[in-house]
N, C-alpha and C positions, 0 to 999 in steps of 0.2 A: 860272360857269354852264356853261359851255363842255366842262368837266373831266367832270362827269357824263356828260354825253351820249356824250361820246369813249369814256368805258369802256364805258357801254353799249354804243354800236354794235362796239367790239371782241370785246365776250362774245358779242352777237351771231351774228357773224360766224368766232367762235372754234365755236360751236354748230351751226350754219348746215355749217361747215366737217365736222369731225370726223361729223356725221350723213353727210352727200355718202362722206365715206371708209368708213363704216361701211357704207354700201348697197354702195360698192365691193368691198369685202374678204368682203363675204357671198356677194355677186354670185359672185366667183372658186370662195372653197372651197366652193358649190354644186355648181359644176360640176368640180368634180374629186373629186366624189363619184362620180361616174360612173366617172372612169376608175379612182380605186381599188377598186371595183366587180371591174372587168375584170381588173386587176392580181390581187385575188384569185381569181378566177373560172382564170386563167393559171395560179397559185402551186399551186392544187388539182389541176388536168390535169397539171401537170408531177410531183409528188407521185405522183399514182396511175402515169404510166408509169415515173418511178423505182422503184416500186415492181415494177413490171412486168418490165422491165430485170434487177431483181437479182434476180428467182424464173427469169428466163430463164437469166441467168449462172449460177446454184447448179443448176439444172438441168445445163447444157451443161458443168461442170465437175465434177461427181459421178464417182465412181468407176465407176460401175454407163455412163455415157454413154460413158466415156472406153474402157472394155473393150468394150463394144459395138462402138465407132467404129475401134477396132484392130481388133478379129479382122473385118471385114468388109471393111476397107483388107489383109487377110493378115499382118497381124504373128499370130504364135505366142505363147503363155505359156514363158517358159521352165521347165522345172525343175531345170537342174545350177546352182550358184551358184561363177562364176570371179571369184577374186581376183588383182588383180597383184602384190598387196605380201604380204610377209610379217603374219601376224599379232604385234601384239607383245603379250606377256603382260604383264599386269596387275600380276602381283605374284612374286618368283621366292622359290625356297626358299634357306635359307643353305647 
């Protein structure tokens, strides 16, 4: 008679148990719904100023900024073109 009751009261308490853990675990990734909340709310802001960042860079590195930014620091365009080295031909005749 004894045997009955004992497994009862372990399912019980087996039941009893595993609810208590389940309040817990709900408890938690409730609230870290919030912070993954934030985490994406961050993931977005950083996106858009990367974004930002690399129209700044292809701006500031364009051809058209780079020529600006010279002739107004006084460098000149050159037009003569000086080589140091000899040219060597490509292909010679027999």
């Amino acid at each position: 008679m004894k045997k009955p009751i004992s497994v009862l009261i372990i399912i019980v308490l087996c039941i009893v148990g595993l609810s208590i853990m389940r309040v817990v675990v709900s408890n938690g990734i409730s609230t870290s719904g919030i912070a993954l909340d934030q985490i994406q709310t961050d993931i977005a802001y950083y996106k858009i100023q990367n974004i930002n960042v690399k129209q700044k860079l292809l701006s500031i590195s364009s051809f058209n900024y780079v020529a600006s930014k010279a002739s107004s620091l006084g460098f000149a365009e050159s037009k003569s073109i000086i080589s140091l080295n000899k040219s060597i031909p490509l292909a010679k005749k027999p």
